[in-house]
N, C-alpha and C positions, 0 to 999 in steps of 0.2 A: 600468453598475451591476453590482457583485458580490453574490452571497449572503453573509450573514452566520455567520460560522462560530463566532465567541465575542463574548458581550456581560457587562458588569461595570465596573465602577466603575475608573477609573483617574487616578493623579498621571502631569502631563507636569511637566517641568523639565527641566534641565540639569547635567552632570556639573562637576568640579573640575578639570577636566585643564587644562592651558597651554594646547589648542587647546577653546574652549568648544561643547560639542557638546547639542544638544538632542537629550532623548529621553523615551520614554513607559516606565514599566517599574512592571509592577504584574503580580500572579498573572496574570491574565486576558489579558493582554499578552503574556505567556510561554508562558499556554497554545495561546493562538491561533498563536501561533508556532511550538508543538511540534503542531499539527492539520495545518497548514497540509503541514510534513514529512512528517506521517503519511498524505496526503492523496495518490491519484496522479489522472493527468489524468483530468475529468470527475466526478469525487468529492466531495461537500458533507460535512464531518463539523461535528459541532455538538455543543456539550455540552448537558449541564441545566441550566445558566442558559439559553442561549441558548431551549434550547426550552422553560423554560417562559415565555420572554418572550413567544411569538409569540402575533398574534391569532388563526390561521389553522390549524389540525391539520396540523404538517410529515407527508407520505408517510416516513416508517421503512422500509428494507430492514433493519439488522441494526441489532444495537447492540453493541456491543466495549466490553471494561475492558480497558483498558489502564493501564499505569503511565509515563507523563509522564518523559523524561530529567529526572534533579533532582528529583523528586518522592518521595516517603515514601508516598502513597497512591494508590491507582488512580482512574481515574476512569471515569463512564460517558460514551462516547462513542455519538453517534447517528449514524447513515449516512442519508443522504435523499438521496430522490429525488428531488425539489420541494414547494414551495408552491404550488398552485393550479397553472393553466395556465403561470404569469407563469415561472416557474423549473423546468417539468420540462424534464429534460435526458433526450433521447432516450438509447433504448438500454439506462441504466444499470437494473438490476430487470428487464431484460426477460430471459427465459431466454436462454443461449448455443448456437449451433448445435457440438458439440463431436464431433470427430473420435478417436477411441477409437485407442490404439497398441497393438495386441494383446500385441507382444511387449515394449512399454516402450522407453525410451531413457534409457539411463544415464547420468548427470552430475554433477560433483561441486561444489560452490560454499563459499561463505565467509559470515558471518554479518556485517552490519553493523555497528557502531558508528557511527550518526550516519554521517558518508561517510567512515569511514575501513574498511577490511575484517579484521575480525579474523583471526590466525594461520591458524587451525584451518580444516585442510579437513575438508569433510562430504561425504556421498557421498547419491545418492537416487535417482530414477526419474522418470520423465515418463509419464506413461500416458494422460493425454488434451490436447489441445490445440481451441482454439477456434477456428470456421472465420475468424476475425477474425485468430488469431495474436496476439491480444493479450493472451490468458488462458491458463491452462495447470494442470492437476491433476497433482500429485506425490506419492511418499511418500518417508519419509525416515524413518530411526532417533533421529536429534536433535528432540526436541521444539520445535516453535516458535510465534512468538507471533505474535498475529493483527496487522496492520502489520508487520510484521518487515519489514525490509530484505533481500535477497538480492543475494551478486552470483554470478553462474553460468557457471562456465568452461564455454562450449564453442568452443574454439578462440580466439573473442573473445570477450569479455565482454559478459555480457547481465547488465540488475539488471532484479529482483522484486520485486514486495511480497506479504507473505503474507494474501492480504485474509479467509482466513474456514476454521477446519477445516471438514472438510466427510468424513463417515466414517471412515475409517481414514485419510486424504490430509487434504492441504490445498489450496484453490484459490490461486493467485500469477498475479497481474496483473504485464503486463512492461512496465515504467516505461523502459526502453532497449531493444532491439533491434538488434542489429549489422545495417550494409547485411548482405546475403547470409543473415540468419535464417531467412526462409522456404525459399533450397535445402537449409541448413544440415539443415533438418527435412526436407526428402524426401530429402535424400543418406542420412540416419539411417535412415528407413522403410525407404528402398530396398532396405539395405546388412543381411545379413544378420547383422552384429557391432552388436548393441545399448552397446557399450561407446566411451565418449568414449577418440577418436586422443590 
């Protein structure tokens, strides 16, 4: 069983191509497809249809407007943490144990397009990380958008998602991890040059 991330009305058929191919494609079909992208591991997003179908008060951690690749308007998107017993997923809402980097750690990264990575390097900071290693609080001059895609040169590539501003920073969940990420971060601490080799 999966949680339900988009629900709505949809046409199934099939295309006109030489090779006949069935498919489902309707708003709600597209959306659920663009949630699912915007979604990293252990994450439920649901829109307002969805929620207001349910019988059951979904738990809400955030709720994001985001604008939909292909889309003209925003939408609101809902973050949850489950329904009932039957769907909470541990961990996620619960605070983070977060490791503070006094001095920061400098790093430079590239904006998403869907998986492709835009030109433009950005530059920014790292100032705390989460004793899981799978979160991380940054600030950065480029404004960014909540889901955002990152991908973050340090030495290998690491990708983020931007899940939530949060003060002057933003919090970015890391959706990849190069083997060797966790020395990668104590060789930085250790290492009195806050500045990416």
């Amino acid at each position: 069983e999966f949680p339900i991330v988009a629900v709505g009305e949809f046409r199934d058929g099939s295309t006109s191509t030489p090779r006949l191919l069935a498919c489902s494609v309707d708003d709600q079909v597209i959306l659920a497809g663009r949630l699912e992208a915007m979604s990293t591991g252990g994450q439920i997003l649901m829109t307002e249809l969805t929620r207001a179908a349910l019988t059951e008060t979904p738990r809400i951690c955030q709720v994001h407007s985001v604008l939909p690749k292909g889309s003209e308007t925003s939408v609101q998107v809902y973050e949850t943490t489950g329904l009932g017993q039957k769907w909470h997923q541990a961990g996620k809402g619960e605070e983070s144990r977060w490791e503070i980097l006094p001095e920061g750690i400098s790093l430079s990264y590239h904006l998403m397009d869907g998986k492709i990575a835009q030109e433009a390097e950005h530059t920014g900071c790292l100032w705390k990380i989460a004793a899981t290693e799978k979160e991380g609080w940054m600030t950065t001059d480029t404004p960014l958008q909540e889901l955002q895609n990152l991908v973050l040169l340090l030495g290998e590539n690491a990708y983020a998602k931007v899940v939530a501003r949060e003060d002057t920073g933003y919090r970015i969940y890391f959706t990849f991890r190069p083997e060797g990420f966790a020395d990668w971060i104590r060789e930085q601490k250790q290492a009195g040059n806050r500045d990416i080799p």
